[in-house]
C-alpha positions as a LaTeX table, in Angstrom:
\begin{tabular}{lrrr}
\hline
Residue & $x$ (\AA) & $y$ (\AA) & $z$ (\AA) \\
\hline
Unk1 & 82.19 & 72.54 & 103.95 \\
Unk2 & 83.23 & 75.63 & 101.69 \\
Unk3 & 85.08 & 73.59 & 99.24 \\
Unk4 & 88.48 & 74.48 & 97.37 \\
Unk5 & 87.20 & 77.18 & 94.20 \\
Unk6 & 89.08 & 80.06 & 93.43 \\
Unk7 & 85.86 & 82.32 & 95.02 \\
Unk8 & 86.84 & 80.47 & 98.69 \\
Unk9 & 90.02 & 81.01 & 98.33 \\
Unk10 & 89.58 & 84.73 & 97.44 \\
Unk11 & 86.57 & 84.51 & 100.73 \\
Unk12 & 89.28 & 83.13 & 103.22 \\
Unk13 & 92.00 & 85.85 & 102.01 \\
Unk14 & 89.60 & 88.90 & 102.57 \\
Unk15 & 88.73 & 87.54 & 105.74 \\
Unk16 & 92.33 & 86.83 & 107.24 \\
Unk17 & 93.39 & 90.58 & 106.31 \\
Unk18 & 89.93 & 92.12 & 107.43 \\
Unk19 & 90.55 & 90.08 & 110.81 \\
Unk20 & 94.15 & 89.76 & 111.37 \\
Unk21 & 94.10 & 92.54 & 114.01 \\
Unk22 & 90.98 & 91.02 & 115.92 \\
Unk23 & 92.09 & 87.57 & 115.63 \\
Unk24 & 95.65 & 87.60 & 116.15 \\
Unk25 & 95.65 & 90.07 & 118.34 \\
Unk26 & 98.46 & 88.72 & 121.32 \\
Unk27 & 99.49 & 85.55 & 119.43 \\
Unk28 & 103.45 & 86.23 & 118.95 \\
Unk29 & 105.61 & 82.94 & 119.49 \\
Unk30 & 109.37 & 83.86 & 120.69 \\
Unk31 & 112.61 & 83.44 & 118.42 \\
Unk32 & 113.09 & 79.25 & 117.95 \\
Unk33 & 109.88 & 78.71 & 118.96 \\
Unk34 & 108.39 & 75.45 & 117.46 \\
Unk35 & 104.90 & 76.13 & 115.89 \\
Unk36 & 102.54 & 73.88 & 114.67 \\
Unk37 & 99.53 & 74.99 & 112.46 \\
Unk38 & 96.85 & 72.74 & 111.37 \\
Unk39 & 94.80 & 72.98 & 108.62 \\
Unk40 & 96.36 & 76.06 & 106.66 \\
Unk41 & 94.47 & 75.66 & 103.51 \\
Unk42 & 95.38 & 78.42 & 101.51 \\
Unk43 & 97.57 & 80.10 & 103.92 \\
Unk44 & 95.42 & 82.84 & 104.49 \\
Unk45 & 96.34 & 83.04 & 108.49 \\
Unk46 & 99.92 & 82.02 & 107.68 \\
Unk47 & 101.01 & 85.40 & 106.60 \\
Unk48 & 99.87 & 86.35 & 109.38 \\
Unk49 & 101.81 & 84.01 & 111.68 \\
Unk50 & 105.03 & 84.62 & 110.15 \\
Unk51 & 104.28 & 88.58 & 110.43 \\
Unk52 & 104.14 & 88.26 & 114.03 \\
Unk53 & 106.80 & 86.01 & 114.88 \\
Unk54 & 109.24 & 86.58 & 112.38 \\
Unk55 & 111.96 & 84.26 & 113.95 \\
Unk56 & 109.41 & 81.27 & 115.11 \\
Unk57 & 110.06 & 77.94 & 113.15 \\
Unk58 & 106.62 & 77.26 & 111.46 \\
Unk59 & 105.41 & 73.94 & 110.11 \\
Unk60 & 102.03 & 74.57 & 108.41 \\
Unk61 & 99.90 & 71.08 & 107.84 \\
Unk62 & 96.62 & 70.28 & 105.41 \\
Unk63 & 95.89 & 67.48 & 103.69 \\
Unk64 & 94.90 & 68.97 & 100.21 \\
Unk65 & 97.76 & 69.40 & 97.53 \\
Unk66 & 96.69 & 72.11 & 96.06 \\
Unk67 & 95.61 & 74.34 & 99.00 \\
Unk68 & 99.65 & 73.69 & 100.07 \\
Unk69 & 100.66 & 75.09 & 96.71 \\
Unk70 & 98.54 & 78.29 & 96.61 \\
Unk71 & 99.63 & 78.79 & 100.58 \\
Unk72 & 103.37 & 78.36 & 99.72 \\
Unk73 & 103.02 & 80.73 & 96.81 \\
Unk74 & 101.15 & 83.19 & 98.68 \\
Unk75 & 103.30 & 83.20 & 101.87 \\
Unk76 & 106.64 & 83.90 & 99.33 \\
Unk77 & 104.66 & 86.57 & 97.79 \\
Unk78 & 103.42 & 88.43 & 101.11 \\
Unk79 & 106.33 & 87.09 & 103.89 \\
Unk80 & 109.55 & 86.34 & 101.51 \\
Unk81 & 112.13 & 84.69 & 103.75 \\
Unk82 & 109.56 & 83.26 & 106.29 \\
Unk83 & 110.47 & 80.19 & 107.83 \\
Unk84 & 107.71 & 77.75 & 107.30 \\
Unk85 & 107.93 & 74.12 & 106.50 \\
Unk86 & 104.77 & 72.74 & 104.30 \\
Unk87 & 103.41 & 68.82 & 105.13 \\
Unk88 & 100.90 & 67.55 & 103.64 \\
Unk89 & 98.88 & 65.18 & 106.69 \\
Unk90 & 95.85 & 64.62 & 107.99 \\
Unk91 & 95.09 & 66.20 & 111.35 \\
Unk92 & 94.65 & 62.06 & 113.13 \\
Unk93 & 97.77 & 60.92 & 111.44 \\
Unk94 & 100.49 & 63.59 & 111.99 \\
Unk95 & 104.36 & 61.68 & 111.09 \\
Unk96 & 105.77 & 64.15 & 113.47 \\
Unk97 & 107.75 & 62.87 & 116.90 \\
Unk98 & 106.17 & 63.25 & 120.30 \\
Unk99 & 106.28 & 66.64 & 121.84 \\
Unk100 & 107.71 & 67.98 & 118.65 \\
Unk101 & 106.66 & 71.59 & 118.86 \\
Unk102 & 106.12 & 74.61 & 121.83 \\
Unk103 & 102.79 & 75.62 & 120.43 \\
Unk104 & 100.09 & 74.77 & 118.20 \\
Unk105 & 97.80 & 76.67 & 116.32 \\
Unk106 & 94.17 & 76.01 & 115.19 \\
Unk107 & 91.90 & 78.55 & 113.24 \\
Unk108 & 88.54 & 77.54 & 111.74 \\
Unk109 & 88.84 & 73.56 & 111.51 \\
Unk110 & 87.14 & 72.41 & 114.44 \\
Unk111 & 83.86 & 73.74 & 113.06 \\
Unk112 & 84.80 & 71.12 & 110.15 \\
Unk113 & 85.21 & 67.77 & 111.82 \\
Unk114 & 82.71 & 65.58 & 113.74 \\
Unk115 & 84.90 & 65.13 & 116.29 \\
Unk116 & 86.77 & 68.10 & 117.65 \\
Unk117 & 87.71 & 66.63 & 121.25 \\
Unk118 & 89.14 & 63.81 & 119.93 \\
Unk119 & 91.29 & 66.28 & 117.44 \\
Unk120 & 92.18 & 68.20 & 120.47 \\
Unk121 & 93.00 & 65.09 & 121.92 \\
Unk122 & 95.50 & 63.62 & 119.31 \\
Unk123 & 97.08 & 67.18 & 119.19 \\
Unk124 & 98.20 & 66.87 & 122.78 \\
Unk125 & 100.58 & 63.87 & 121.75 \\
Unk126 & 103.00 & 66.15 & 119.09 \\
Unk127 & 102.67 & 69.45 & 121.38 \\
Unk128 & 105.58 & 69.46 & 124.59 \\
Unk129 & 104.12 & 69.20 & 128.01 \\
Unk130 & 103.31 & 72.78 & 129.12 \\
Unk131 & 103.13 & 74.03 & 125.56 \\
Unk132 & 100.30 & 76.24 & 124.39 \\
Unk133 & 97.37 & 75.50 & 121.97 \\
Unk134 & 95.49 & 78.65 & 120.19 \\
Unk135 & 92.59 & 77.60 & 118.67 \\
Unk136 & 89.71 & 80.37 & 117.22 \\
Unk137 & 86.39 & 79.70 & 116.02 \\
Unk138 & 83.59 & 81.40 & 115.08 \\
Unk139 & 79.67 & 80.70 & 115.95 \\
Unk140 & 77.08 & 81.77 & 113.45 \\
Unk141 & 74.36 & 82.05 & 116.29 \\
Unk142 & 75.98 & 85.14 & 117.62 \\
Unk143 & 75.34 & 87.00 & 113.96 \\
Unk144 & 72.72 & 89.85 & 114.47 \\
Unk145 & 71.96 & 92.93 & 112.34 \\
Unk146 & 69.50 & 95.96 & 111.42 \\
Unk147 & 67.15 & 95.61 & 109.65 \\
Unk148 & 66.38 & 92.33 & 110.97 \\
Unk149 & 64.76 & 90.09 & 108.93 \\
Unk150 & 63.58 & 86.69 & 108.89 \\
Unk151 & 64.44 & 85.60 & 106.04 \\
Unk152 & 68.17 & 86.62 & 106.01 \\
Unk153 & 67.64 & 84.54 & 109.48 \\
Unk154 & 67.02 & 81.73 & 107.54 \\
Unk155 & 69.41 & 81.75 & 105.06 \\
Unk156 & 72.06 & 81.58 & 107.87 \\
Unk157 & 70.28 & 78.81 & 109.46 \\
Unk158 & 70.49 & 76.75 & 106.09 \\
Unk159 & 74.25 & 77.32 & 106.33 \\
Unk160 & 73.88 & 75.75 & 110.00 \\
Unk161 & 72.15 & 72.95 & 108.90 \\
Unk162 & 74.59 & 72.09 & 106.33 \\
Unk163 & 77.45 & 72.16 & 107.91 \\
Unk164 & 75.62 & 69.64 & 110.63 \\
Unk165 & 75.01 & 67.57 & 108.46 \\
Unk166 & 78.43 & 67.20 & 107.03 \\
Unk167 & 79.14 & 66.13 & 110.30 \\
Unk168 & 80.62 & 69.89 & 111.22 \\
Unk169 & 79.08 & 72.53 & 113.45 \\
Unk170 & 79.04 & 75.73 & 112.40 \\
Unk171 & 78.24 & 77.34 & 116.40 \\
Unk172 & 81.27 & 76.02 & 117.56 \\
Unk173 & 82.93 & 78.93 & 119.18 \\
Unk174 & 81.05 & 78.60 & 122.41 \\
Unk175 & 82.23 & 75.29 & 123.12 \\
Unk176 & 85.80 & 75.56 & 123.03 \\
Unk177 & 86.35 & 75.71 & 127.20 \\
Unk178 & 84.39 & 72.95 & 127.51 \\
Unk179 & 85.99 & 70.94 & 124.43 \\
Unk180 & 89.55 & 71.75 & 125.57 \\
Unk181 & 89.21 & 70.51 & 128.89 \\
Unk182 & 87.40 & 67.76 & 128.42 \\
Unk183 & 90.72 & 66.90 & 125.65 \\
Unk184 & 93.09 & 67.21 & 128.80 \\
Unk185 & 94.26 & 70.74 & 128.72 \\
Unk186 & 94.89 & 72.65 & 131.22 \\
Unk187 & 94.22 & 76.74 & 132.11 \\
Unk188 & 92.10 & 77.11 & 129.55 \\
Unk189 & 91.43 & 80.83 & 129.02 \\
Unk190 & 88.62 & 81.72 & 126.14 \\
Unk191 & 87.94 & 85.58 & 125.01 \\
Unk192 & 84.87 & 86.51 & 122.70 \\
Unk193 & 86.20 & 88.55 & 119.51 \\
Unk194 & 84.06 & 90.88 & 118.46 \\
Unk195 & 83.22 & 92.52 & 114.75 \\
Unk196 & 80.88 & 95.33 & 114.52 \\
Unk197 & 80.73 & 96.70 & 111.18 \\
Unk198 & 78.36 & 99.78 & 110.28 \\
Unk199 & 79.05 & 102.90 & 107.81 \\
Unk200 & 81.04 & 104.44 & 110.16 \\
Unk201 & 83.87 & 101.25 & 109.94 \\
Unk202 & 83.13 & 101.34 & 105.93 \\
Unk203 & 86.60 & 98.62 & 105.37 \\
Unk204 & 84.76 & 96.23 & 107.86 \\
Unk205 & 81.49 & 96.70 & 106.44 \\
Unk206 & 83.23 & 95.51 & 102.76 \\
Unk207 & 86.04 & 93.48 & 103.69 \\
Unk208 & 83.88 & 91.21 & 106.59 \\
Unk209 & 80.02 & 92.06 & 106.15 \\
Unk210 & 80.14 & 91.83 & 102.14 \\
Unk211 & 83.18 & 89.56 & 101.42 \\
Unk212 & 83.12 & 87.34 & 104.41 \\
Unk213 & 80.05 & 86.68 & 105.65 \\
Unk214 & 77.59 & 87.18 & 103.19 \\
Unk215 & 80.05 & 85.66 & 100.29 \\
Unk216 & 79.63 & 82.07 & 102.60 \\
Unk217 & 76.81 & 82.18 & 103.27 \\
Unk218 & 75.82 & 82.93 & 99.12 \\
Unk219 & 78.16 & 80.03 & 98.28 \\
Unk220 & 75.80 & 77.11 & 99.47 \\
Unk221 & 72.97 & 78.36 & 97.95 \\
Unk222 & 72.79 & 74.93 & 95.49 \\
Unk223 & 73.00 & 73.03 & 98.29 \\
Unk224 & 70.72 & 74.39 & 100.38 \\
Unk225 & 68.39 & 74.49 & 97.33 \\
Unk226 & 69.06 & 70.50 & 97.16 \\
Unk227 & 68.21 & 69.58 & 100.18 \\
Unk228 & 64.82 & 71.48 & 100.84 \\
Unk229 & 66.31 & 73.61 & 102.95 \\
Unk230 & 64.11 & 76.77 & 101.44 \\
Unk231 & 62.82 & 77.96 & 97.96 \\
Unk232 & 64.48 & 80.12 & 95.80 \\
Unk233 & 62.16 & 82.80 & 96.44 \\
Unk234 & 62.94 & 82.93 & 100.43 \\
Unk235 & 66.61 & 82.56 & 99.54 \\
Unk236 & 66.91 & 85.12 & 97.14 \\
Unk237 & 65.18 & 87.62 & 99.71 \\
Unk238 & 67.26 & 86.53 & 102.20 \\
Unk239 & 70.58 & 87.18 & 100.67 \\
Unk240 & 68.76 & 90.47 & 99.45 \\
Unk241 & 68.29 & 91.24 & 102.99 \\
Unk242 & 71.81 & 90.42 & 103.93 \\
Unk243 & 72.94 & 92.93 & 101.69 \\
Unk244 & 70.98 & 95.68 & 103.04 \\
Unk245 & 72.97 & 95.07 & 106.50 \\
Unk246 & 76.40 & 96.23 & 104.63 \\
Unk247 & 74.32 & 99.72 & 102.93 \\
Unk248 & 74.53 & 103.50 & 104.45 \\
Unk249 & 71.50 & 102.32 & 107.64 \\
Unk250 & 72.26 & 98.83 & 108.04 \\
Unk251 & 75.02 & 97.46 & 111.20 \\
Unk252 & 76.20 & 93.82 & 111.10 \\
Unk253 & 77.81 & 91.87 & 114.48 \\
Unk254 & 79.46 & 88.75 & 114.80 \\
Unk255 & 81.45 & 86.94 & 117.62 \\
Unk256 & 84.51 & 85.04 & 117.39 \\
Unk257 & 86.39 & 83.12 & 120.43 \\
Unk258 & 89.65 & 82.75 & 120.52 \\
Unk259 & 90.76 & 80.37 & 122.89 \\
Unk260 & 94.52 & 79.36 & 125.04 \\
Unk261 & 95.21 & 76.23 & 126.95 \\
Unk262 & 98.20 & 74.41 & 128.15 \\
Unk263 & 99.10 & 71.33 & 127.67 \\
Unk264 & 99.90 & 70.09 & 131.35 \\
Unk265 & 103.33 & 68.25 & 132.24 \\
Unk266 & 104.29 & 64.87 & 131.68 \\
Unk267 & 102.43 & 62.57 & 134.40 \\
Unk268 & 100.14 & 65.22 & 135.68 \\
Unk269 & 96.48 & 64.01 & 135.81 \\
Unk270 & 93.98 & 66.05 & 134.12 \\
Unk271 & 90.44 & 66.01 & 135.74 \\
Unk272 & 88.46 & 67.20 & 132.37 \\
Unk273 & 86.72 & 69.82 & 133.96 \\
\hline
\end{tabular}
């Protein structure tokens, strides 16, 4: 949905370092630990893997070339002497033996793909019985901010629609109980991670308000443009009025859930629920 330009891959950087302490926050995998981790893309949250389990045995998957290349260059640059393993594979066709690894790792793909239980699904096949899945997700529905305005309301929402209709879903994060059960996992335990940013939390207010946020939702502005979404007018005064939620009197908040299940032992039904 965000596409591969230099700008995203600056966008996904800022918002792995802003967010590593929020969203990685008790995710440490023990020495010889098998870890899976799907969709790195630029390996902006595989610096941060390797940082906190320094001795687990990382294989880091996408199916773009060149998003492998900038995430092995920029995981030698930040973690030298990590021990990751790059594959290039789609998520539905991983060459990798049953039960291959002890955990897997998901962060901001679901809300890509049209069908996210059936990912969850096929990840249960290369992930040991009673080995743990991470997944984290955000939901643009929980963004709120002073001043409120409806037009920077509707900006977002042309974001929303978008990413709908490229068969993604951009509100994910509240689903991801329900979506992991209903894949077969079991104890599935999901926590909201929250970001409150006002001038008070001024590296928040740049790194995730600004740089984040604001920066994705700027970057469909041609295609929201396209598709009748909204005029240029509204659009403009909507990322205006974004903008004013990162100065001295605005506050920005935004949810994301990060989410732990286990995949249950060989032979043991699963009831979905």
């Amino acid at each position: 949905m965000h596409g591969y330009s230099e700008r995203e891959a600056a966008r996904l950087g800022d918002q792995a370092d802003t967010l590593a302490a929020l969203l990685h926050a008790g995710t440490a995998y023990p020495a010889g630990s098998r870890v899976l981790e799907i969709g790195c893309g630029v390996g902006a949250q595989t610096i941060h893997l390797a940082r906190a389990s320094p001795e687990a045995r990382i294989t880091a998957v996408d199916r773009s070339p060149d998003s492998l290349a900038q995430a092995r260059a920029r995981v030698a640059a930040h973690v030298p002497g990590a021990d990751v393993e790059w594959c290039r594979a789609d998520l539905f066709d991983l060459p990798f033996p049953d039960a291959e690894f002890d955990h897997v790792f998901v962060c901001f793909v679901l809300e890509h793909l049209s069908d996210p239980r059936r990912a969850l699904t096929a990840l249960r096949r290369v992930l040991r019985p009673e080995g743990t899945i991470t997944v984290i997700e955000g939901d643009h529905g929980s963004a709120f901010f002073h001043p409120a305005s409806a037009y920077a309301r509707a900006a977002i929402e042309c974001q929303v629609r978008l990413q709908s209709a490229a068969g993604g879903n951009a509100l994910i994060g509240r689903q991801l109980q329900p979506l992991l059960a209903q894949a077969g996992y079991d104890d599935v335990v999901v926590r909201p991670r929250t970001v409150y940013a006002d001038r008070t939390r001024p590296a928040l207010v740049d790194g995730f308000t600004r740089h984040t946020f604001i920066a994705m939702v700027e970057s469909v502005r041609d295609d929201a443009l396209a598709a009748g979404l909204t005029t240029a007018d509204d659009w403009d005064r909507g990322i205006t009025d974004l903008h004013r939620t990162a100065q001295a009197a605005g506050t920005f908040h935004y949810t994301f859930f990060r989410a732990v299940a286990v995949n249950p032992p060989s032979g043991v039904a699963t009831t979905g629920r």
